[in-house]
NUTIPA-659341 format. One record per residue: residue in one letter; x, y, z of N, C-alpha, C in turn. Coordinates in steps of 0.05 Angstrom, whole numbers, plus 5000, padded with zeros to 4 digits. Last residue first. Example, Ala and Ser with C-alpha at 12.3 -4.5 7.8 and 13.67 -1.06 7.14 Angstrom:
<recs>
REC aa  n.u  n.v  n.w ca.u ca.v ca.w  c.u  c.v  c.w
REC  S 5257 4955 5142 5273 4979 5143 5258 5001 5157
REC  A 5264 4886 5156 5246 4910 5156 5264 4934 5156
</recs>
This chain:
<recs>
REC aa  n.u  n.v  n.w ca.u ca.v ca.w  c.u  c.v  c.w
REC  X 7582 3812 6403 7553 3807 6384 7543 3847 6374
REC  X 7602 3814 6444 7622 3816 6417 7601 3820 6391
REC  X 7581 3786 6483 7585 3822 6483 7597 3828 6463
REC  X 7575 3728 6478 7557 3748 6466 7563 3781 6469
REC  X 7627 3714 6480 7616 3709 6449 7595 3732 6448
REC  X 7620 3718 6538 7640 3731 6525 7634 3737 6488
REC  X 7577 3682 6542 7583 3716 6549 7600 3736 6531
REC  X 7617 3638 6529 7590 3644 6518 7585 3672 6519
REC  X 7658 3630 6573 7662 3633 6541 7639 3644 6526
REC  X 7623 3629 6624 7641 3653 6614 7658 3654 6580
REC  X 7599 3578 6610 7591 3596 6614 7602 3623 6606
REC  X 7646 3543 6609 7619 3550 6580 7609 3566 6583
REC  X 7664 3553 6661 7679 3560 6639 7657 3559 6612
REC  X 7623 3527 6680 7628 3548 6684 7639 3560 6671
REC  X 7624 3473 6661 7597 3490 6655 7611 3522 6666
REC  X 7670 3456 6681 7670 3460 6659 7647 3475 6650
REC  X 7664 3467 6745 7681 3484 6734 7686 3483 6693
REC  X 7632 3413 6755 7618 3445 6752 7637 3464 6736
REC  X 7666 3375 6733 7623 3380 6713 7631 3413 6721
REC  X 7703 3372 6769 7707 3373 6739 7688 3381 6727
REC  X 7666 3359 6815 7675 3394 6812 7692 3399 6786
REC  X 7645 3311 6814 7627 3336 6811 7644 3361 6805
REC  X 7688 3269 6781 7678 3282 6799 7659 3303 6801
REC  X 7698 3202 6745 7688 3233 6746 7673 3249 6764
REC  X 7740 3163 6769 7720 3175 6760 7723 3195 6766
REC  X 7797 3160 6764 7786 3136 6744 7750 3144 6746
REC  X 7846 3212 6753 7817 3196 6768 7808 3185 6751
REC  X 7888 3240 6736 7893 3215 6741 7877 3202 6764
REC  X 7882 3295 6726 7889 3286 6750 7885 3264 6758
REC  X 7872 3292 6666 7900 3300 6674 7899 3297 6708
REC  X 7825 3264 6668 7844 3245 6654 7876 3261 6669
REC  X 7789 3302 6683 7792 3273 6695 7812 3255 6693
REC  X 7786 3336 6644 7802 3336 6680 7811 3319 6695
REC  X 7771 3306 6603 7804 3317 6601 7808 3319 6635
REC  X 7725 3310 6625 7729 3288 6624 7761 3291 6625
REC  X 7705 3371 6625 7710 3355 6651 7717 3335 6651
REC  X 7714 3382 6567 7739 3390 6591 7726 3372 6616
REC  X 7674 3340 6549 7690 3334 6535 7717 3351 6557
REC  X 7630 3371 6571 7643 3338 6579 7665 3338 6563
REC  X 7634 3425 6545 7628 3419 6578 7641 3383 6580
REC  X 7631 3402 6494 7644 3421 6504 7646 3416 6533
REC  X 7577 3389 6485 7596 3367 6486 7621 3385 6484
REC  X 7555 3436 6498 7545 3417 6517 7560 3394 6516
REC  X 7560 3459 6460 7572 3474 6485 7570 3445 6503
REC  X 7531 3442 6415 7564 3433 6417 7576 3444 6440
REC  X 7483 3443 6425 7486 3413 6433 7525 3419 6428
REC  X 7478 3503 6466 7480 3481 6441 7489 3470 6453
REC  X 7443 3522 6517 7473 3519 6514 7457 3500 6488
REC  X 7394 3530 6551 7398 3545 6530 7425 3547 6518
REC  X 7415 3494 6607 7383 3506 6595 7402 3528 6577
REC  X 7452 3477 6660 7458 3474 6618 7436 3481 6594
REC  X 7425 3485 6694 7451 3509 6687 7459 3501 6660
REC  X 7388 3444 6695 7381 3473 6697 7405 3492 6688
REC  X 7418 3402 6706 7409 3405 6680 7399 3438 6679
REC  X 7441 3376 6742 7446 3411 6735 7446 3413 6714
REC  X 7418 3342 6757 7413 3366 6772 7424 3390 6768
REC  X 7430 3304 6728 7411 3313 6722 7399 3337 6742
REC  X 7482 3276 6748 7480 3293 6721 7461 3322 6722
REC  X 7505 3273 6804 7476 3261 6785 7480 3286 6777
REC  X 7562 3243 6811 7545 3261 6828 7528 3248 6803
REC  X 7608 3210 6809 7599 3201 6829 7588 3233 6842
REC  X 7622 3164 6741 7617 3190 6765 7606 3188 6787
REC  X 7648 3124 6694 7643 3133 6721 7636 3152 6740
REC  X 7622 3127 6625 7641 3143 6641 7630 3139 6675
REC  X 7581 3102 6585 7612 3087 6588 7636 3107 6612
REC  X 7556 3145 6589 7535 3121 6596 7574 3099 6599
REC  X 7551 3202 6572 7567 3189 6595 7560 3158 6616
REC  X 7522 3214 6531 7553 3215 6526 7561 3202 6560
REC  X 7471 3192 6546 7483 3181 6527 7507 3183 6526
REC  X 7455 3223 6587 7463 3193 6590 7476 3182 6575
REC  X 7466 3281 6568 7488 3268 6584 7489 3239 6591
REC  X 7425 3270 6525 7455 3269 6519 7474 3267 6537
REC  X 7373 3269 6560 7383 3240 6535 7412 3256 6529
REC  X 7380 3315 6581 7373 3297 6601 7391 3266 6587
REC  X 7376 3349 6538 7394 3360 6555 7401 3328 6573
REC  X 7325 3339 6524 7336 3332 6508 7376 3333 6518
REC  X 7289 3356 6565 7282 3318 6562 7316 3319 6552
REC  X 7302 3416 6561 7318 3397 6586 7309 3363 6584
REC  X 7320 3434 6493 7298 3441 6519 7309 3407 6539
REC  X 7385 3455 6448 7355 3418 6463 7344 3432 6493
REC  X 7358 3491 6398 7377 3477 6424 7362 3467 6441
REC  X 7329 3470 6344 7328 3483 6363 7355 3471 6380
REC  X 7311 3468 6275 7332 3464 6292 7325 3474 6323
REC  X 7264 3445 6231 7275 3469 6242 7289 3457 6274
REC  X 7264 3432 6161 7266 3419 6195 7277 3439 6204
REC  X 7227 3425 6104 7245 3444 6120 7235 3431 6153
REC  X 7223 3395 6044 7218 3393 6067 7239 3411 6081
REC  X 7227 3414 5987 7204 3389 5999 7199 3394 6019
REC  X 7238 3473 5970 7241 3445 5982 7216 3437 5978
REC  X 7223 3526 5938 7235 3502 5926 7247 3485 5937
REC  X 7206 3557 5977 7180 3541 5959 7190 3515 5942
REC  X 7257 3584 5993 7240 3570 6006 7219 3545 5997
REC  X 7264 3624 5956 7287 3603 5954 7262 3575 5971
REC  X 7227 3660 5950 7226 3646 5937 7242 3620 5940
REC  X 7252 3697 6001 7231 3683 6004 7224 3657 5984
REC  X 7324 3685 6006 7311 3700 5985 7272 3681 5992
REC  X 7349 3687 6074 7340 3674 6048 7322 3678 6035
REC  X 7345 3718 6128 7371 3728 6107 7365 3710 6081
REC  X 7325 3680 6161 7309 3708 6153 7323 3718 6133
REC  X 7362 3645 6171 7328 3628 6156 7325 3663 6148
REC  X 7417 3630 6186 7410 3654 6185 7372 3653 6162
REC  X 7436 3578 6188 7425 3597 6213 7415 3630 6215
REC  X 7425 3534 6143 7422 3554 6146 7422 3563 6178
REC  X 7434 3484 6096 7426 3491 6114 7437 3510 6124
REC  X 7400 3429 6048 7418 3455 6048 7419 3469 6083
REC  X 7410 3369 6016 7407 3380 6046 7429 3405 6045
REC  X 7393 3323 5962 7407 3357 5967 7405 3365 5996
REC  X 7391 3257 5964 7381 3278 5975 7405 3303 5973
REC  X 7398 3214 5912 7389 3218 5940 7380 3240 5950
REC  X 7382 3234 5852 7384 3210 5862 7382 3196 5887
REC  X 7344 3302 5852 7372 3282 5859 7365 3243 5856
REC  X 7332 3342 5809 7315 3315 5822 7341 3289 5827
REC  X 7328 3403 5795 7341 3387 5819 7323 3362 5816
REC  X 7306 3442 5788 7300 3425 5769 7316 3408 5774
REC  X 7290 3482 5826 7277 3470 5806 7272 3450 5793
REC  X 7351 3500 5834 7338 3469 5849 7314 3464 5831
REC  X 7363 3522 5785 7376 3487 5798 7363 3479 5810
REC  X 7332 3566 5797 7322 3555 5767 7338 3528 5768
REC  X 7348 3588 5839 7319 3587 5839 7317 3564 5821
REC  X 7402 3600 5828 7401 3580 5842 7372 3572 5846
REC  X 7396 3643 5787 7409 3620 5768 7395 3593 5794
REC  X 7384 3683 5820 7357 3672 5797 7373 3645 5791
REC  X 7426 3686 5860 7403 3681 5867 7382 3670 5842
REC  X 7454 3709 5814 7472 3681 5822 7437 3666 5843
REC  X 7444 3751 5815 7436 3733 5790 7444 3706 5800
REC  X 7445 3774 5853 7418 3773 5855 7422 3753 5833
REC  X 7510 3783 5842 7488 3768 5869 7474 3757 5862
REC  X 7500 3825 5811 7515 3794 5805 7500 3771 5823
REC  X 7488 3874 5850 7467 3849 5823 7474 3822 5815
REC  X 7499 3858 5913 7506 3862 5891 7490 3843 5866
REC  X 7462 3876 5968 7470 3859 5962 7487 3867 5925
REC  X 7435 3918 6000 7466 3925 6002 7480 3896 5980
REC  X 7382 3910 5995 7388 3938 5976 7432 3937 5982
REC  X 7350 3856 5992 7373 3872 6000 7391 3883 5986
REC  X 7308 3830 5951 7308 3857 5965 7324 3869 5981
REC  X 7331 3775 5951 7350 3793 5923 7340 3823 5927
REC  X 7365 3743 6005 7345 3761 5997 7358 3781 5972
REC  X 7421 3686 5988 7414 3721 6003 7373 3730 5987
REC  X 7446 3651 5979 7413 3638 5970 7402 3673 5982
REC  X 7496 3637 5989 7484 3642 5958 7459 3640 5956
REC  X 7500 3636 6052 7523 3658 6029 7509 3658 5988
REC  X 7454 3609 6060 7442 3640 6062 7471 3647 6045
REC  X 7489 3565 6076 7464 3563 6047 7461 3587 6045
REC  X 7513 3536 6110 7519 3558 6104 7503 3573 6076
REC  X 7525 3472 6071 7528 3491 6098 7526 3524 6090
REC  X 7507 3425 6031 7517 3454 6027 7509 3470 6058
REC  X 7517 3357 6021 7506 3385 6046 7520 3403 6033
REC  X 7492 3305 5991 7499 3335 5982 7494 3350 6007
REC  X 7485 3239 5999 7474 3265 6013 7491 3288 5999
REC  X 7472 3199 5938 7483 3211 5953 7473 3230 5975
REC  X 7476 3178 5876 7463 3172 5897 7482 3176 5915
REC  X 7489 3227 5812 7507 3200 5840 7485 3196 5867
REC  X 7459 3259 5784 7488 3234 5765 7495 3215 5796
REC  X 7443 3304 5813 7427 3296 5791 7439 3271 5788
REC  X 7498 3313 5836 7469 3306 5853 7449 3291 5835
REC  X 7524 3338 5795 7530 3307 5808 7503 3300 5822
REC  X 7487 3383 5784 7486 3357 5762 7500 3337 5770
REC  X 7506 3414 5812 7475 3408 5824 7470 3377 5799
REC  X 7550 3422 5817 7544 3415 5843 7521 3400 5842
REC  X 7546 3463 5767 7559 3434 5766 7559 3416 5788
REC  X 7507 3502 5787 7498 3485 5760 7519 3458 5762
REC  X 7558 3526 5815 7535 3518 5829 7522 3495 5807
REC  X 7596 3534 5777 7599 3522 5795 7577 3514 5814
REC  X 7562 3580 5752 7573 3558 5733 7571 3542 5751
REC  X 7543 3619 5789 7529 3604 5783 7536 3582 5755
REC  X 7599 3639 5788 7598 3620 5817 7576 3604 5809
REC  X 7624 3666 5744 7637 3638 5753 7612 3617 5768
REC  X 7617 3714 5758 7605 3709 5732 7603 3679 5736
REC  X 7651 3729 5791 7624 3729 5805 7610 3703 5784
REC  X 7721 3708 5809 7697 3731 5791 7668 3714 5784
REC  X 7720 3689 5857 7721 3715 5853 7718 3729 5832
REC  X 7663 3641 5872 7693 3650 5855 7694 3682 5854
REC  X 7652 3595 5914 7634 3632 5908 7665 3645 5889
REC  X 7668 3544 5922 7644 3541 5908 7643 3584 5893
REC  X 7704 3554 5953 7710 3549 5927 7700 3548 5911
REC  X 7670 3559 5994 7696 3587 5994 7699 3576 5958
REC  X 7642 3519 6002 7630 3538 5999 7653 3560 5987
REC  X 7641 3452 5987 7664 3471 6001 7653 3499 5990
REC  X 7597 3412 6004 7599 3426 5996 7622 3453 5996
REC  X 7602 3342 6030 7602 3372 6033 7611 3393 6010
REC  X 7571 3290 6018 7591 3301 5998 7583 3330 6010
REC  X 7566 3220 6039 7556 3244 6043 7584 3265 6027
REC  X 7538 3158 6013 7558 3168 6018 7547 3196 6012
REC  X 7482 3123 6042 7485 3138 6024 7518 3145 6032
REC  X 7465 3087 6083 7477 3079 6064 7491 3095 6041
REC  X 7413 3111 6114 7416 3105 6082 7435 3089 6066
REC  X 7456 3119 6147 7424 3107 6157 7418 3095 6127
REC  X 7484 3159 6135 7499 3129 6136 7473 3111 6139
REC  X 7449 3205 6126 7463 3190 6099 7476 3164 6109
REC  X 7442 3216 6178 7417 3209 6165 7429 3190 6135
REC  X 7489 3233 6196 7476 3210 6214 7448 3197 6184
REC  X 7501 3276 6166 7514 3250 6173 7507 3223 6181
REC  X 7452 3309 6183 7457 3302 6155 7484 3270 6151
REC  X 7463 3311 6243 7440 3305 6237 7445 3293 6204
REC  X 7513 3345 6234 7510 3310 6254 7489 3299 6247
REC  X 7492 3390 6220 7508 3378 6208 7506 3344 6215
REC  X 7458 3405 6256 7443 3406 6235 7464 3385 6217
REC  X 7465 3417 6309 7468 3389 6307 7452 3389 6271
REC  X 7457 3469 6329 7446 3456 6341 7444 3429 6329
REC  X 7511 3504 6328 7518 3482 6342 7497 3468 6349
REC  X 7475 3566 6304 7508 3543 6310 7491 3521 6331
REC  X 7401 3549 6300 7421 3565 6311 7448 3552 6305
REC  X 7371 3529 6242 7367 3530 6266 7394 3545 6270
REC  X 7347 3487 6185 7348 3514 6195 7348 3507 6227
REC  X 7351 3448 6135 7354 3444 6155 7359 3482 6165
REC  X 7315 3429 6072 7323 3452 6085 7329 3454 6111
REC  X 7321 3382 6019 7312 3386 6044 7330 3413 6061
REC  X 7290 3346 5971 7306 3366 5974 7296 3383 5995
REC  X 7267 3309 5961 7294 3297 5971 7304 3327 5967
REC  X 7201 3263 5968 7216 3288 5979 7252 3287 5987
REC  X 7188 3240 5911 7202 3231 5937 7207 3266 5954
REC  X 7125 3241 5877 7148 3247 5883 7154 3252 5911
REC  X 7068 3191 5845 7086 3215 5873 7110 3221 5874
REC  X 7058 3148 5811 7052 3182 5806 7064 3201 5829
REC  X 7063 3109 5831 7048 3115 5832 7039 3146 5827
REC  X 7118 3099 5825 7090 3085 5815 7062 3086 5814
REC  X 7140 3116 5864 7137 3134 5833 7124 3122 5818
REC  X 7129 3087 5907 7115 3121 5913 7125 3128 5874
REC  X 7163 3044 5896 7132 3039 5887 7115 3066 5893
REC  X 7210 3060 5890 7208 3044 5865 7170 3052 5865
REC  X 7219 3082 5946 7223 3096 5920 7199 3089 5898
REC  X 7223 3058 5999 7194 3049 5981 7200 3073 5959
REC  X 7269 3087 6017 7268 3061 6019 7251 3047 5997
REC  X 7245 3139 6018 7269 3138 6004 7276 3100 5993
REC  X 7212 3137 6063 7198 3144 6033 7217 3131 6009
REC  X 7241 3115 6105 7209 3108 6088 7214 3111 6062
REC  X 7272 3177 6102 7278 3150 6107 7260 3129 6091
REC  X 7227 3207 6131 7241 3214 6085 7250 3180 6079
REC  X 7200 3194 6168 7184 3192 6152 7198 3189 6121
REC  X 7250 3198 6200 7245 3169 6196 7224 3166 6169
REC  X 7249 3252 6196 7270 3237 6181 7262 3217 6186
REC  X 7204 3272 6225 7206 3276 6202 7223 3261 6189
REC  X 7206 3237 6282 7188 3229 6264 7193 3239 6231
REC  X 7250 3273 6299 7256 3240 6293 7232 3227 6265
REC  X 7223 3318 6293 7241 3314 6277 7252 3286 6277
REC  X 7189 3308 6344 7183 3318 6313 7201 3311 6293
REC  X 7226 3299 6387 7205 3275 6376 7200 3276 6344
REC  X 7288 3330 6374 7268 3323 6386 7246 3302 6365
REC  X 7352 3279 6381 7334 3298 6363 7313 3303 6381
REC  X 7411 3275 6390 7395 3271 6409 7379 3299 6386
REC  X 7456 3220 6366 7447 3234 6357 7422 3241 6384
REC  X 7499 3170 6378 7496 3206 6376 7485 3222 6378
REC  X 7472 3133 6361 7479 3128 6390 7479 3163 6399
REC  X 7475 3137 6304 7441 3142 6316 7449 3148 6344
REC  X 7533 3155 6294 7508 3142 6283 7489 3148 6304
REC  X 7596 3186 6251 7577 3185 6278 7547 3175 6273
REC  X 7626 3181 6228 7643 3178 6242 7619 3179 6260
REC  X 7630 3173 6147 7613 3171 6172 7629 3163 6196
REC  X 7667 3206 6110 7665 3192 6121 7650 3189 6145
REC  X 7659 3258 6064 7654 3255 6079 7652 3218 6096
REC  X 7684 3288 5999 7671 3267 6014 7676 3265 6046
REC  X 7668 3354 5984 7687 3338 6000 7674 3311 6009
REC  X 7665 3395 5923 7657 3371 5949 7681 3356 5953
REC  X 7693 3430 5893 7678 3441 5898 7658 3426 5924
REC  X 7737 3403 5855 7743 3431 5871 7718 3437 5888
REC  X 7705 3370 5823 7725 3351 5847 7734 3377 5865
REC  X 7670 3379 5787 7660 3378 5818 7675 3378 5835
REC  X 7697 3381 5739 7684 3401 5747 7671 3409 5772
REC  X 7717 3328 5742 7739 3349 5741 7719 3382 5751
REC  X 7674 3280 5768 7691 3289 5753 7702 3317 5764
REC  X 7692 3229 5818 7685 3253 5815 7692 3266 5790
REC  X 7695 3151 5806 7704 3187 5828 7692 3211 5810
REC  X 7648 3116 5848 7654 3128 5811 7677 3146 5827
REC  X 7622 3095 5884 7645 3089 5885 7667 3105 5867
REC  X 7565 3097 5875 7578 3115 5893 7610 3111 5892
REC  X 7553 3069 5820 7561 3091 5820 7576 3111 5843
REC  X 7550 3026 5847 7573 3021 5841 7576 3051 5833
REC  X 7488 3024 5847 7497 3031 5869 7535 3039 5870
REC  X 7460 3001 5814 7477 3026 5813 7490 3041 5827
REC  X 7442 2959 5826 7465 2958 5808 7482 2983 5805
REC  X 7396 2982 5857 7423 2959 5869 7448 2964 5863
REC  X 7363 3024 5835 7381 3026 5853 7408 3012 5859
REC  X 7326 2993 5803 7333 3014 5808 7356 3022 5810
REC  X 7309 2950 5834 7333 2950 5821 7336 2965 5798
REC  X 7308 2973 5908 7298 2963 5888 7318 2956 5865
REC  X 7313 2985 5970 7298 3006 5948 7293 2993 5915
REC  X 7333 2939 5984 7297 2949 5998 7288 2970 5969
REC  X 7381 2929 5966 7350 2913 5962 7328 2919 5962
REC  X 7398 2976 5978 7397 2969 5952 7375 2959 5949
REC  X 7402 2965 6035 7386 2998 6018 7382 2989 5999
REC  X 7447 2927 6043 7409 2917 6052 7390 2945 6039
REC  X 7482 2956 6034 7483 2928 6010 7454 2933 6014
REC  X 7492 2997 6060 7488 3005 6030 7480 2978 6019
REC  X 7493 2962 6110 7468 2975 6105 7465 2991 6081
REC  X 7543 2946 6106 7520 2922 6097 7490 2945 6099
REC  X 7574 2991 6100 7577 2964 6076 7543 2952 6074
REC  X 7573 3005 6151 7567 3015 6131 7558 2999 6100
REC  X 7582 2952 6184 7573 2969 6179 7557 2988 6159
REC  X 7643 2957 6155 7628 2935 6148 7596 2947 6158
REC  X 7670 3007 6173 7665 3000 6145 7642 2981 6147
REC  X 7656 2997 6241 7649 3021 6223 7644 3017 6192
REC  X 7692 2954 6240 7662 2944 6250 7645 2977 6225
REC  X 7742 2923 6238 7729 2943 6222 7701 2952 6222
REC  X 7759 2870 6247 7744 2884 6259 7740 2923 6253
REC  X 7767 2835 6217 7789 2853 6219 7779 2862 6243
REC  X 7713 2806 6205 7741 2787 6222 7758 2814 6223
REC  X 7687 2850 6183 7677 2845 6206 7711 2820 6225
REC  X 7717 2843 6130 7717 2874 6147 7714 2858 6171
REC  X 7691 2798 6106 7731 2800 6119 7727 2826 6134
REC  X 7635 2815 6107 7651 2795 6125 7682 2792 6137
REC  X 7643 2843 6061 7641 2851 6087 7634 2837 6113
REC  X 7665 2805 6025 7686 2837 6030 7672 2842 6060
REC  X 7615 2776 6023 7642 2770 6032 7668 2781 6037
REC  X 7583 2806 6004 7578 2798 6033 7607 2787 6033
REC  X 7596 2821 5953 7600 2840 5970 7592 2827 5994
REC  X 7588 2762 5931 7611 2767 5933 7621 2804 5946
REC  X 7533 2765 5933 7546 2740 5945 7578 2752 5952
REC  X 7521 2800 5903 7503 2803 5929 7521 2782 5938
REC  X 7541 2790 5855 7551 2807 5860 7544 2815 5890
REC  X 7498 2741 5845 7533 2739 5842 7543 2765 5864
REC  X 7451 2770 5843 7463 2749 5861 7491 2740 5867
REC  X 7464 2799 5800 7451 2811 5821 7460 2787 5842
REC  X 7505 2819 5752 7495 2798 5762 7478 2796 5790
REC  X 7520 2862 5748 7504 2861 5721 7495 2834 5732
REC  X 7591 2842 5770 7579 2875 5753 7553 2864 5735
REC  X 7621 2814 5767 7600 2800 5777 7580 2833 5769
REC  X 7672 2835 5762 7669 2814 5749 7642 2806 5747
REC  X 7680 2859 5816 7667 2882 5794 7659 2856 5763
REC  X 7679 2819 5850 7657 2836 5852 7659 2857 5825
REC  X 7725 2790 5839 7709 2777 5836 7686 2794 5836
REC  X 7761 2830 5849 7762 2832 5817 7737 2813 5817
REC  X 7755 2830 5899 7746 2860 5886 7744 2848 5857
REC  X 7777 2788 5918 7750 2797 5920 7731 2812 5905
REC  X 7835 2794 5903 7816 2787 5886 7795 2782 5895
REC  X 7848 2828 5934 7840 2842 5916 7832 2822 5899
REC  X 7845 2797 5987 7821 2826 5989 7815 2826 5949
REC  X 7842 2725 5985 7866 2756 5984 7841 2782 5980
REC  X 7804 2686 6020 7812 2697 5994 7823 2725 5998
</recs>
């Protein structure tokens, strides 16, 4: 059957649970013969979320599709999932914390049945490049959820009066659409209101953001995040659920990403001996480093990867890094 009358058969079926469960497996079935593996994919773990979480959820699921109104559309970016679990190198703790929201998020219908609330407003903290973003990507396709970055520059208006409008309107799609919400960079509106260099406007735009999340009760999840944790108003803090704290990966974690990123690549030394010279590099220095030794590989037309492409790219991370830091 032609794609678009699939579609007229699925929104036709709007309010029918089985109907409509019949005729989205068959959109993502034609994906899977295209091979579209990514959409379909995606598709069928928003279809299998629905179920699990309930009906609640199922039918409304059509909301992720809604577009945006006029007061949000300047202010998020949808986001397409481009990276999944294969990616991702967490430590133990933090696997355990997101598998635990995951859970929770899944068994909705029967944790508010019981009088409990979901933990969905979540605080990611840690250094650049230690995977806070990848992490929020990874976690919303797991869900099924579609992810909506926050464009920060457009979000902070030049006249001030504005910004906690624009924030209040960020925080009422979250409230209106099942979704991940990332706001990056969270410390530009969440500042300590005891910094004597900050401006009052500021500080108000700080009371206005105390009094959203508050009263924040998303549909999916708000995920705010931060590398600057000491620079956020102490109060801002009390209003998550849950805060994960970031690190750069100690050497197990160093160990699981070069298998991982070079499990489909030929070489002919052992990774894991110079794991010691990649100790205290982010996870993006580190896909930095493979990413030029692999290019080496490709411009001197070797079908493997040699030891002296590895070393001379850690070296070069090296002397870029330095360099980053005398600038500090």
């Amino acid at each position: 059957m032609a794609r678009g009358e699939l579609m007229k058969k699925l929104l036709a079926s709007y309010g029918n649970d089985d109907e409509f469960r019949s005729v989205a497996e068959r959109i993502i079935n034609e994906e899977e013969k295209k091979n579209n593996k990514v959409l379909a994919n995606s598709l069928r773990r928003t279809l299998e979320n629905s179920r699990a979480v309930g009906s609640n959820y199922s039918l409304k699921g059509l909301e992720r599709f809604s577009p945006m109104n006029e007061a949000t559309n300047d202010f998020v970016e949808r986001v397409e999932p481009s990276h999944f679990h294969k990616d991702l190198v967490l430590s133990f703790d933090n696997v355990r914390i997101l598998k635990g929201l995951i859970e929770e998020y899944r068994f909705a219908e029967a944790i508010r049945k019981n009088g409990l609330s979901l933990r969905t407003k979540l605080l990611f903290c840690g250094p650049p490049g230690c995977g806070k973003t990848l992490t929020a990507e990874v976690f919303a396709s797991t869900l099924g959820l579609p992810m909506f970055i926050v464009k920060l520059d457009k979000l902070m208006s030049s006249y001030l009066g504005e910004t906690a409008t624009n924030i209040r309107s960020i925080f009422e799609f979250a409230n209106n659409k099942p979704c991940v919400l990332f706001l990056d960079e969270f410390d530009a509106i969440a500042r300590s209101r005891e910094d004597s260099n900050e401006h009052n406007e500021l500080k108000r735009v700080v009371n206005s953001l105390l009094l959203f999340i508050e009263r924040l009760s998303p549909k999916g999840f708000m995920i705010a995040a931060t590398n600057l944790d000491k620079s956020i108003d102490p109060a801002v803090w009390r209003r998550f659920d849950e805060v994960i704290w970031f690190k750069n990966p100690d050497k197990g974690m160093i160990r699981r990403f070069l298998k991982s990123r070079l499990k489909n690549i030929k070489y002919d030394f052992n990774p894991d001996n110079y794991v010691y010279k990649l100790e205290k590099m982010s996870f993006s220095s580190l896909e930095r480093v493979l990413n030029q030794a692999i290019k080496s590989m490709i411009i001197g037309k070797h079908k493997v990867l040699n030891e002296r492409y590895f070393v001379d790219a850690i070296n070069d991370e090296h002397r870029r890094n330095s360099g980053v830091e005398q600038m500090r």
